[in-house]
N, C-alpha and C positions, 0 to 999 in steps of 0.2 A: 554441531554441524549435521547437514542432514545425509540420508544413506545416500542417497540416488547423487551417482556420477556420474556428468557430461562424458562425448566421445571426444575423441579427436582434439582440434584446439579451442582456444576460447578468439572472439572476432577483436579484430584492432578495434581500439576505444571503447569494447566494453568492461565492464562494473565488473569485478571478482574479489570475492572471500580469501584472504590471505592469511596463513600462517605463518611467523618471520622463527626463520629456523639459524639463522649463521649471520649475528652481526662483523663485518669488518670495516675497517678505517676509512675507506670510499664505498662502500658497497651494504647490500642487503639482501640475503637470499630467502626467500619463499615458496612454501609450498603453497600452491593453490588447491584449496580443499576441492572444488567443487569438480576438479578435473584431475586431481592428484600428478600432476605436471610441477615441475620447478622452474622459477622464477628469480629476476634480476630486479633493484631496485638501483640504481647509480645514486649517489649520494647527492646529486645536483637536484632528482625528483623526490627526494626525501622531504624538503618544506623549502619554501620559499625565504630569498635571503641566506648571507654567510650560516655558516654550520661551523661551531668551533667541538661541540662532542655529538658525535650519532647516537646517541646510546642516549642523549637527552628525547629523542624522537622516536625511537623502537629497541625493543627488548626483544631477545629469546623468547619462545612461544604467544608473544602477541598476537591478535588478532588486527588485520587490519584490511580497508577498503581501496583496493588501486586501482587504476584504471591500465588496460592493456595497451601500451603503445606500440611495439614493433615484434612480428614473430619472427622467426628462422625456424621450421620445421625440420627442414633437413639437419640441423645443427640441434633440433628441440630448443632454443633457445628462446626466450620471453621476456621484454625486457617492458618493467612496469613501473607507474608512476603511483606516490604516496598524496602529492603535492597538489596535483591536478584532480584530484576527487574534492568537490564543494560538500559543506554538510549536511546538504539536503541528499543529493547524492547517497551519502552514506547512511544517511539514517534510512532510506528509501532499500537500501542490499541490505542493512540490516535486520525493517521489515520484511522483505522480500522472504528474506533463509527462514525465519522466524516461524510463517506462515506455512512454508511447506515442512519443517520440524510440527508443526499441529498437526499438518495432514499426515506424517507418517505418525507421530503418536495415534490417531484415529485407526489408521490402518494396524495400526499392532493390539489397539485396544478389541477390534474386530476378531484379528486373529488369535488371542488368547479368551475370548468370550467363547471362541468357536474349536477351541483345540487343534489350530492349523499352525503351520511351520510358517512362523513370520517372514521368513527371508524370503521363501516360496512364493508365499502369496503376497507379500509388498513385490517380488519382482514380475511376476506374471500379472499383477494388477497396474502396478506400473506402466508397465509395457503395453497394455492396449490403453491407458490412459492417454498417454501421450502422443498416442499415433493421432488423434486432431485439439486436446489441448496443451497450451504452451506449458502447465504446470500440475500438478496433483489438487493444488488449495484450487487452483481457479475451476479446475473440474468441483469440486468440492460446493463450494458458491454455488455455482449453476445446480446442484442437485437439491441443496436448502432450498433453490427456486420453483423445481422444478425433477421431484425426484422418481420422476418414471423413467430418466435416465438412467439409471443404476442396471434400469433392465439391459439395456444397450453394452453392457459389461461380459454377459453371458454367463453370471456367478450362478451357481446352487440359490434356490428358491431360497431357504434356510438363512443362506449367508447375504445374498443382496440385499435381503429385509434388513436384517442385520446392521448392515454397512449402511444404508438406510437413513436407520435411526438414527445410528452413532453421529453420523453427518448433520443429521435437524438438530442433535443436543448440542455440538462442540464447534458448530462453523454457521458464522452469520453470511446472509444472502449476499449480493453484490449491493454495493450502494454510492453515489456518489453524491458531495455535497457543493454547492454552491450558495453564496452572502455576498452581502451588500449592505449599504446604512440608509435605514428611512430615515425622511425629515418631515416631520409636519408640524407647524402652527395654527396657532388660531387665535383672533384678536378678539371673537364674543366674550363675556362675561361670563361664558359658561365652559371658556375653552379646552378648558381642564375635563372636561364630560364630554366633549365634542370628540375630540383627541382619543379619551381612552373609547367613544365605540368604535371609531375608525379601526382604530389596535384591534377589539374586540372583531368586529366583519375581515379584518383579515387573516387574524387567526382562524375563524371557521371554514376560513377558506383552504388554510393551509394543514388545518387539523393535526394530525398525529407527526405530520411532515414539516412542521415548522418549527423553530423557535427565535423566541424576539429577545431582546436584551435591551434594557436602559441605557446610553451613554453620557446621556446629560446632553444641558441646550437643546430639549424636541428632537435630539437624534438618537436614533433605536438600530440595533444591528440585527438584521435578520439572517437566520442561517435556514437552508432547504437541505434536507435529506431526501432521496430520494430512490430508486435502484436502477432507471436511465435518467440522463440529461436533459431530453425529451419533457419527460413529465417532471422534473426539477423546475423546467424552464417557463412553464405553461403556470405550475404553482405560484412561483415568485412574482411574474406577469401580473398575472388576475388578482393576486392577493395586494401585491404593492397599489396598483394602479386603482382596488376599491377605495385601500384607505385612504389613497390622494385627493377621490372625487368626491370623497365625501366631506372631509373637513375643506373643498374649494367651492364645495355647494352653501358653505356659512361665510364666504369671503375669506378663507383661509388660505396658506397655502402648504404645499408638498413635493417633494422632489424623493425620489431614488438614484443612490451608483450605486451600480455594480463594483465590488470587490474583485478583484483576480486574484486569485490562491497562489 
């Protein structure tokens, strides 16, 4: 779990990190790591369908993903659901904590290259991080991108180099990917050499940013990496659309769809 604690509460229907501390016969108590707040799980949002034992669903110090349903502040009350988190959802909090557990490993790894009071300096680094990013790792990205940021921290000469570096070894840039399935034929005698230059002009097109896969029947999956959607968007474009024109310039044909993730 990572060090850095939310204030206050967590928003209805958001994602939270659960520790399940007190099973009983209708009921589930948790702590929420991220806010160090206690929580309710009613045994109805424990899993979908009759429940003959709870104890087949969550144990004593499990970890688990619920989603926020209703507060009482005044009460501190929290009442959370098990059921209603989907497992994209969950794998999605589970990278999340994951990512910012790197970025405090990073920040500690700093502070003992440097002989500084980890707590100190993760909480004072912290805290001007966050006054305009939403997180430690996503600050972190942005600096692999783009590391004259760091100056913007107000650290010791010494230590922003430092913090720096540690950041281009252990944290990759932003990136997103976006795919989709080529299709191309070709009815020349030579279609097999037609085909693969089309493949080959789109690869150069897509160079370090692309990769194609075979699926069988003339259809290839292409995948874009990229670090905006922008230039993701402009790659797959240009790259798809040469290899179409070129195996339709033999009286071939081709088609792209897009994929949604």
């Amino acid at each position: 779990m990572t060090l850095l604690k939310k204030k206050g509460f967590p928003d209805e229907d958001e994602l939270v990190m659960c520790t399940v501390t007190k099973v009983q016969f209708h009921s589930v108590f948790c702590n929420l790591d991220e806010f160090n707040k206690g929580g309710m799980i009613h045994i109805s949002e424990v899993s979908p369908g009759r429940i003959r034992n709870i104890r087949d669903f969550v144990k004593e110090g499990k970890k688990v993903v619920c989603k926020v349903l209703r507060i009482t502040e005044e009460k501190g009350h929290i009442d959370l659901s098990l059921r209603r988190v989907t497992e994209s959802q969950r794998r999605a909090k589970v990278d999340e904590l994951k990512k910012e557990q790197k970025a405090e490993k990073t920040i500690e790894f700093v502070a003992k290259s440097n002989d500084l009071d980890f707590n100190k300096f993760f909480e004072d680094l912290s805290s001007k991080i966050l006054k305009k990013y939403v997180s430690i790792y996503a600050f972190f990205q942005e600096v692999a991108a783009n590391p004259k940021l760091v100056s913007d921290l107000g650290l010791e000469e010494k230590i922003a180099k430092s913090l720096e570096e540690t950041i281009k070894l252990r944290i990759k840039e932003v990136q997103v990917e976006i795919e989709g399935k080529l299709k191309l034929t070709s009815f020349e005698p030579d279609g097999i050499e037609i085909v693969k230059e089309a493949l080959k002009k789109a690869g150069e097109i897509g160079k370090d940013n692309m990769a194609i896969k075979y699926l069988g029947a003339g259809t290839y999956h292409i995948q874009i990496t990229a670090k905006n959607y922008k230039d993701a968007e402009k790659i797959l474009k240009d790259s798809t659309e040469s290899a179409i024109e070129l195996v339709s310039k033999d009286d071939g044909e081709g088609s792209f769809a897009r994929q949604e993730s």
